[in-house]
C-alpha positions in Angstrom: 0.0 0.0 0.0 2.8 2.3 0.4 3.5 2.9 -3.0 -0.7 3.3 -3.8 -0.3 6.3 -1.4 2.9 7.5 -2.7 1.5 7.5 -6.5 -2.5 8.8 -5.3 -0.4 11.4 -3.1 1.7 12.7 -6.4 -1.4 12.8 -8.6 -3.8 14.5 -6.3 -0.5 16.9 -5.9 -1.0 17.6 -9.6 -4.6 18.4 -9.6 -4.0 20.9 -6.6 -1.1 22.2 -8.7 -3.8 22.7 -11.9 -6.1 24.3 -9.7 -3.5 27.3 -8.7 -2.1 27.7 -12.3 -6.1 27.6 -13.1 -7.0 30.3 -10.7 -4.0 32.6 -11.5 -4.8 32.6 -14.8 -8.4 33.4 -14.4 -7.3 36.2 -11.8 -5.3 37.3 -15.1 -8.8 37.0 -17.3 -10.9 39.4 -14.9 -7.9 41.8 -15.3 -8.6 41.9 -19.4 -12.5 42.3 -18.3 -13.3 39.5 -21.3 -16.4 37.2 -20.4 -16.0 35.1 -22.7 -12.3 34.7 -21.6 -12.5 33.8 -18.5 -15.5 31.4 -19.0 -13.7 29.5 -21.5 -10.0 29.4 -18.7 -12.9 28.2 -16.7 -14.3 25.2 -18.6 -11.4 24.5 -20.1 -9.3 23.9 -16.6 -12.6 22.2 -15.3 -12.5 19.5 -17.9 -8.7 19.2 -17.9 -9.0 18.8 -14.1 -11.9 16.3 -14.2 -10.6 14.3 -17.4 -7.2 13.7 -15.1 -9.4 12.9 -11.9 -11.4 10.2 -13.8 -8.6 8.9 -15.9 -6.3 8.2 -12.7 -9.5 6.9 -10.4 -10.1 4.6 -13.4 -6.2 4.0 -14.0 -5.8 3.0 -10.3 -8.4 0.5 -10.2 -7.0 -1.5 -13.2 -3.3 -1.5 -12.1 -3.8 -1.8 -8.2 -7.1 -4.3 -8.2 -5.6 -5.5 -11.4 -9.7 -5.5 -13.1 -9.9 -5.4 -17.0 -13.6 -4.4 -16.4 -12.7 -0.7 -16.0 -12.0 -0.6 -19.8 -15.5 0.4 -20.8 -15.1 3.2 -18.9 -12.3 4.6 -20.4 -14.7 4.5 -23.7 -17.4 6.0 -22.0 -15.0 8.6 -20.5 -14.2 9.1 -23.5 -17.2 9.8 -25.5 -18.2 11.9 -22.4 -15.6 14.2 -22.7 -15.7 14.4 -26.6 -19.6 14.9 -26.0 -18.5 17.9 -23.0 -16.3 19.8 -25.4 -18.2 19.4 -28.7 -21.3 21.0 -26.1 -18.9 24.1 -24.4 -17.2 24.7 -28.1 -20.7 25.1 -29.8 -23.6 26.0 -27.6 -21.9 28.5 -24.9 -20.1 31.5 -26.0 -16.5 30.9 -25.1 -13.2 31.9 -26.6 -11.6 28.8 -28.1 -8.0 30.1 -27.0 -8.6 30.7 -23.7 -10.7 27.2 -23.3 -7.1 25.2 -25.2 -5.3 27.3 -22.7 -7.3 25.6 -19.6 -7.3 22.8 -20.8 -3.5 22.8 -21.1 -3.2 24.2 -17.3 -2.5 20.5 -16.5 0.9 20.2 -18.6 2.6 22.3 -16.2 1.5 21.4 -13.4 2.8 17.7 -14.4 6.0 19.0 -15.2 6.0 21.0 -12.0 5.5 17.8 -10.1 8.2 15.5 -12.0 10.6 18.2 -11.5 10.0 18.8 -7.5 9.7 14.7 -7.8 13.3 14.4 -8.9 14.7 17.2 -7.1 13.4 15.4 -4.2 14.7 11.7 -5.0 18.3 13.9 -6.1 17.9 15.3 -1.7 17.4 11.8 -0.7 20.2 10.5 -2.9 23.1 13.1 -2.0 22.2 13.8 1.6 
């Protein structure tokens, strides 16, 4: 179990991680006065964030309870999310920049967690 927690600890780390680059970026938004801007940091960074959540709760099950049943709902994830962003993109009035922009709050927030993973293991490893 040690290494469940270690991996649900670094993961739930990321989400936190998108959050913050999420909300200072929509503190950014409010500063250009756009609507439509901050609506579409907004959805996009709320489907980035719950994509990741249901990907890993689905991801965990397989490789920790080692169950193949979970693969149907990666398809239905799938279609869900397809289905979510076909719905923001052509119903409510968002600007597509700024939704690809939160949806893309969740590559630095991985990167910002692999790096402070490795500068950790490098502590551990010299000291």
């Amino acid at each position: 179990m040690p290494a469940r927690q270690g991996e649900i600890r670094k993961l739930t780390s990321i989400e936190k991680r998108t959050g913050q680059i999420l909300i200072l970026l929509l503190l950014t938004s409010l500063w250009l006065q756009s609507w439509p801007v901050s609506l579409g940091l907004i959805l996009g960074g709320g489907v980035a964030i719950l994509n990741f959540h249901w990907l890993w709760r689905i991801m965990e099950k397989m490789i920790f309870d080692k169950k193949k049943i979970y693969c149907l709902q990666v398809l239905v994830k799938f279609f869900a999310l397809l289905a979510g962003i076909f719905f923001v993109l052509r119903f409510i009035e968002v600007n597509f920049i700024a939704f690809v922009v939160g949806i893309s709050t969740l590559l630095p927030a991985i990167l910002w967690v692999i790096i402070q993973e490795s500068l950790r293991a490098e502590g551990k490893a010299n000291g």
